[in-house]
N, C-alpha and C positions, 0 to 999 in steps of 0.2 A: 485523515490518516489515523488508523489508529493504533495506538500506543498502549493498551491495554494489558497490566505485567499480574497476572494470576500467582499465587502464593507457591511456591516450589513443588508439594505435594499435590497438587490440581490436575486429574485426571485429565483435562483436554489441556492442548496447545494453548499459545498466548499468542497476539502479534507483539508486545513488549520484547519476547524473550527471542524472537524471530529476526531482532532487528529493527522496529518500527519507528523508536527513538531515532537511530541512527538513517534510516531512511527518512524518514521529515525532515531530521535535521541540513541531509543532504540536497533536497526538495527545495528547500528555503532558500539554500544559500544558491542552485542555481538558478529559481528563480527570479532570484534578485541581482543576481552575475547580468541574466537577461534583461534585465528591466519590465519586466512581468508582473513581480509580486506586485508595482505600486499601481498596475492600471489595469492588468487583465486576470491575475489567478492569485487565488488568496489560501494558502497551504496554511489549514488548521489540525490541529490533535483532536482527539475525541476518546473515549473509553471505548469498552467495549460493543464490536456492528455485530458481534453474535455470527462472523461469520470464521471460528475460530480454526477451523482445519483448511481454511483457504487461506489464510491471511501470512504474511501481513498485507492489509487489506485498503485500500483507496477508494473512497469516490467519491466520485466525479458531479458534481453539479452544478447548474441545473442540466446537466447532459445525461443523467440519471445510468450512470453504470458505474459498476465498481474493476478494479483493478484486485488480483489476485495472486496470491506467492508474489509479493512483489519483491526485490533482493536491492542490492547496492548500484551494480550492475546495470538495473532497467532504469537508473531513476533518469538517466538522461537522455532516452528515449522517451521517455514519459513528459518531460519538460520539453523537447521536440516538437512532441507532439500537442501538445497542450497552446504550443506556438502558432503550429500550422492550424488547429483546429481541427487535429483528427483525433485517430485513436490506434495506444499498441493494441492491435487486437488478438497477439499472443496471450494477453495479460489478461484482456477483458471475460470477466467471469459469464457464462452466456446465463445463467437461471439459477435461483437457489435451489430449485428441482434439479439442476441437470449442471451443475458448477464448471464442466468444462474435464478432461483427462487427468487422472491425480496428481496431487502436487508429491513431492518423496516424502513420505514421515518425519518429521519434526526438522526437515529441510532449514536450516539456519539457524535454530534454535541453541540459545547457548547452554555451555553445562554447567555455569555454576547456579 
């Protein structure tokens, strides 16, 4: 997940300022609500995936796909999913060539 918070003046998006804190942080705890974190899915932070005007951004491994615009909202279909072994594939980014339908402009991002 990443949590990546760009300096305020920084031309591109961030997923920090998107929320990305605050979604892992919500990841984790259902995670672990389900008894997952300690035996099947291990939600780590990370810096920047470069993938800044999709984000905030997840993935997934070794299932090798990422999740994209991801909000507060998806995170427990995400953990659902993570359960059954599928995928939201609302979320799922389809190509760094071809990211999927735009996400809205700085969609989540906070103002201060």
């Amino acid at each position: 997940m990443c949590v990546n918070r760009r300096p305020e003046d920084a031309p591109r998006p961030c997923c920090g300022r998107r929320g990305g804190p605050e979604i892992h942080a919500r990841l984790k705890a259902l995670l672990a609500k389900r008894g997952l974190a300690t035996t099947e899915v291990r939600a780590v932070t990370t810096s920047c995936l470069d993938l800044c005007d999709e984000g905030p951004a997840i993935v997934v491994e070794p299932d090798h796909f990422v999740y994209r615009g991801v909000t507060l909202d998806d995170v427990e279909a995400i953990v659902d999913a993570l359960a059954a072994g599928t995928r939201v594939e609302r979320l799922v980014m389809k190509s760094c060539l071809d990211p999927g339908p735009p996400l809205q402009p700085n969609a989540g991002e906070d103002e201060s």
